[in-house]
N, C-alpha and C positions, 0 to 999 in steps of 0.2 A: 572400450577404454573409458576412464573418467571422462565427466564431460561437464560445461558448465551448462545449467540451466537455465531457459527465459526468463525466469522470473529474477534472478540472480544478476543475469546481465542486464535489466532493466534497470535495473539496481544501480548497478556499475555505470551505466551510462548516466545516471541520474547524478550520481554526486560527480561524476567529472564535468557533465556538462556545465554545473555550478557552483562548482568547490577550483575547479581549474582556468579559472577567468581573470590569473593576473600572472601573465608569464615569465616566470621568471625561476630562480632558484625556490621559491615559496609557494608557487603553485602545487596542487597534486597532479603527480604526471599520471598516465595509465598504466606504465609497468608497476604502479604502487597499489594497485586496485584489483587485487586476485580474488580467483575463485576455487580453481585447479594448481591443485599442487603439482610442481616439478616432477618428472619423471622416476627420482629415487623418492619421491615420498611416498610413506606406508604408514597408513594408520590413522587417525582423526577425520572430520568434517571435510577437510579436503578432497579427500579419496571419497569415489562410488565403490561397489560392490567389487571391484575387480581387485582393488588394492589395499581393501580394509584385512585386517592382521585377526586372530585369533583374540576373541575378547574384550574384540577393540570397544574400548569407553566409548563411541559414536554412535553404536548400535546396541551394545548389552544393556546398558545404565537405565533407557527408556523405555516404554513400550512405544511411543508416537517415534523411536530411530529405527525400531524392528520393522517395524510396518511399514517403514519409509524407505528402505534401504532398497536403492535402485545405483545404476548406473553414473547418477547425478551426484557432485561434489555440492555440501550443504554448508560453505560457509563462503565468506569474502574479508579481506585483509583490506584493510584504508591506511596509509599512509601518509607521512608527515605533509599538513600543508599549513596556508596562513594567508587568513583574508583580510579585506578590511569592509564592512558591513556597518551599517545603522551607526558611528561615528565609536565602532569598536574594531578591537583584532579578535579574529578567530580563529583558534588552531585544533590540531590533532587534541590537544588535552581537553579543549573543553569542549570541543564535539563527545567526545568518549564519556565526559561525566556528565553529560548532558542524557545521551542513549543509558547511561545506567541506571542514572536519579527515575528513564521512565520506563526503565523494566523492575529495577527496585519497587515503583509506585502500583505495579501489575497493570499499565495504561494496555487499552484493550488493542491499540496495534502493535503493543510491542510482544506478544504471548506469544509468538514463533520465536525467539530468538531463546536457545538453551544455557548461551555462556555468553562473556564479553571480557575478552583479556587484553588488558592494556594498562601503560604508565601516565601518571597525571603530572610528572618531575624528570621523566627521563632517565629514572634509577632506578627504582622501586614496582616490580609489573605487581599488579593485580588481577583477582579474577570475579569479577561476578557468576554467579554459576547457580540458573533457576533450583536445580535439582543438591544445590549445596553442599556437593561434594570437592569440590576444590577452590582453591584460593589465590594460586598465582600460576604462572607461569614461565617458559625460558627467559630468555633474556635478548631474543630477538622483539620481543615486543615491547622494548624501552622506547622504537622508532617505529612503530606499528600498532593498530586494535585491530584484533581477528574478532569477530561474530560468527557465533555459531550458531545454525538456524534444527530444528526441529525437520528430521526426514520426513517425516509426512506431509510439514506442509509444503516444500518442493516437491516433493510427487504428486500432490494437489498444483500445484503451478499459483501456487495464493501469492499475490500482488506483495512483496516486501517494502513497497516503496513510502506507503503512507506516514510511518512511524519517520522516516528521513524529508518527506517534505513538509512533516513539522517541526523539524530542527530547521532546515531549510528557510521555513516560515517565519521561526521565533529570530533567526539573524537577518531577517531584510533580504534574503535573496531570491525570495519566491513571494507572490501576492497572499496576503494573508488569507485563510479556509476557514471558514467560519462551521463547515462542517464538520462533524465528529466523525470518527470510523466507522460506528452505527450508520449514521445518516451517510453515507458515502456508500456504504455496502447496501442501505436501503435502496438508493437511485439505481444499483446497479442491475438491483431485483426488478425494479419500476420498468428500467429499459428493457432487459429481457423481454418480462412478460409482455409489454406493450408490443416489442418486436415478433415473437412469439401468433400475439392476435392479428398482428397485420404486415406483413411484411415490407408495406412499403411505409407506413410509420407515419401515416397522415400526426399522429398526435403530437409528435415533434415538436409542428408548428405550432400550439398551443405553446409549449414554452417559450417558443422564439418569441411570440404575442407576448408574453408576461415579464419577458425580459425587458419589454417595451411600453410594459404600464398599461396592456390593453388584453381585456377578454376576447371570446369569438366574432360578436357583435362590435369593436370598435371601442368600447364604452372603459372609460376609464379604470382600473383595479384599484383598490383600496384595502381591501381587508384578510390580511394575512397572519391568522392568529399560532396556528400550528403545523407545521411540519409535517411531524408523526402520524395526527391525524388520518394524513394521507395514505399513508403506510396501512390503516388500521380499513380504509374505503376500498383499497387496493383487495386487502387481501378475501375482504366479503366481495368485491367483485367476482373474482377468480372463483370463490366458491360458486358463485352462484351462477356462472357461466359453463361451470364444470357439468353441471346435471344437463346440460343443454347438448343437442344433436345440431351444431349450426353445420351446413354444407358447402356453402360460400361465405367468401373472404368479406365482401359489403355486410354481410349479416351480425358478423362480429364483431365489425369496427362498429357498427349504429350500436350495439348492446355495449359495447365499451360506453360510445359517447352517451347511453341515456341517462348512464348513472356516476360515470366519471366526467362530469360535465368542465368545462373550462373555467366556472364560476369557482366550482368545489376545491378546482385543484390550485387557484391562486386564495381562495380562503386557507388554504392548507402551507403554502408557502411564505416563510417571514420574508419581508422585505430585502434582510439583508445578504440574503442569501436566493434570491430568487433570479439574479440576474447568471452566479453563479451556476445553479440548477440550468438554467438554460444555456448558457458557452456549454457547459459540459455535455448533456445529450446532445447536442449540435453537432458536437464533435464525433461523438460515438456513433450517430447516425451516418455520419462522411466515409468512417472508420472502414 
């Protein structure tokens, strides 16, 4: 039967946990935060494999829906809510013209999402629709924005959350991310591998040090010119540890640390994001 997917509910938990924090008639409640359609529904993003219909626009239109088309329901419905944030109100309308303005812009986390239907007045539905084939929708979504996500990236299980904790971010309810989606998905590569060469992830603490203004030795950091950099040391690392027969676990952390030194990787990190960099592996290392 259709099911909702992890990455989908991550989702779901994410904007209720932060969208639902003034209780009352204007909060979002969770019966407003779907992902799985009703029992009698047949047909669209709603539906997995069991209950998509002959033709159905979910799967024909694309090739990334063919490919994707599993068991999993590939959209989520947000429902009327209303905050008060950064000495503003925020609601269902300009959350929705918010997520359009940055799939309209092609922002790189928003490229999973296929469609986006919704009213900005409460009368009049509109549609965003990447593939340009439609324009509006029923008239249930005068009180509602449905997204519709691209099937292969839920059968991929890809993170949908980044593209809502920068709406999240841009109204004051989340600590501002100075990282891009790039750099975000960079780290995640960084931790792998790192985890990957050593299971127990001495390097970790390296960022905890940097989080702290201090290299291996104690000694002050200062010089944090780039980022990417990192990314670009990282990856001639790996190469060059590929051609190698190590047989122990110590052998690969020492080859890690001869060239990935704790100097190189806070010359690679900006300041302002370096403390960042460090909460976050911390976190995934506990994970």
């Amino acid at each position: 039967m259709t099911r909702a997917p992890t990455n989908l509910l991550a989702l779901r938990t994410l904007l209720l946990t932060h969208l639902d924090n003034s209780p009352g008639p204007d909060d979002l409640d969770p019966a407003e935060v779907g992902i799985v359609g009703d029992p009698a529904h047949r047909g669209g993003y709603h539906c997995g494999s069991d209950r998509v219909v002959t033709n159905d626009y979910s799967v024909v239109e694309s090739p990334r829906d063919r490919a994707g088309l599993t068991l999993d329901a590939a959209a989520l419905d947000v429902g009327q809510f209303e905050v008060r944030s950064g000495g503003r109100t925020h609601t269902l309308a300009s959350f929705s013209a918010w997520c359009v303005a940055q799939c309209a812009a092609n922002a790189a986390d928003a490229r999973d999402i296929r469609e986006i239907i919704y009213s900005l007045d409460g009368s009049t539905v509109k549609r965003w629709d990447r593939l340009g084939k439609r324009s509006s929708g029923d008239s249930s979504h005068r009180w509602h924005t449905h997204f519709s996500f691209f099937r292969d990236a839920i059968k991929a299980g890809r993170d949908q959350r980044p593209l809502f904790r920068r709406y999240l971010s841009s109204i004051g309810l989340l600590e501002d991310d100075d990282m891009t989606p790039e750099e975000h998905n960079w780290l995640a590569t960084v931790h792998k591998n790192l985890t990957v060469l050593d299971g127990r992830n001495p390097i970790g603490q390296i960022y905890l040090r940097l989080a702290e203004g201090r290299d291996d030795t104690g000694a002050e950091v200062t010089s944090h010119p780039n980022l990417k950099s990192l990314g670009a040391q990282l990856t001639a690392l790996q190469s060059a540890l590929s051609s190698q027969d190590f047989t122990d676990e110590a052998a690969i952390v020492q080859g890690v640390l001869a060239s990935l030194t704790p100097e190189k990787i806070a010359a690679a990190i900006p300041p302002t994001i370096a403390k960042q960099v460090a909460d976050e592996l911390a976190r995934r290392l506990v994970a």
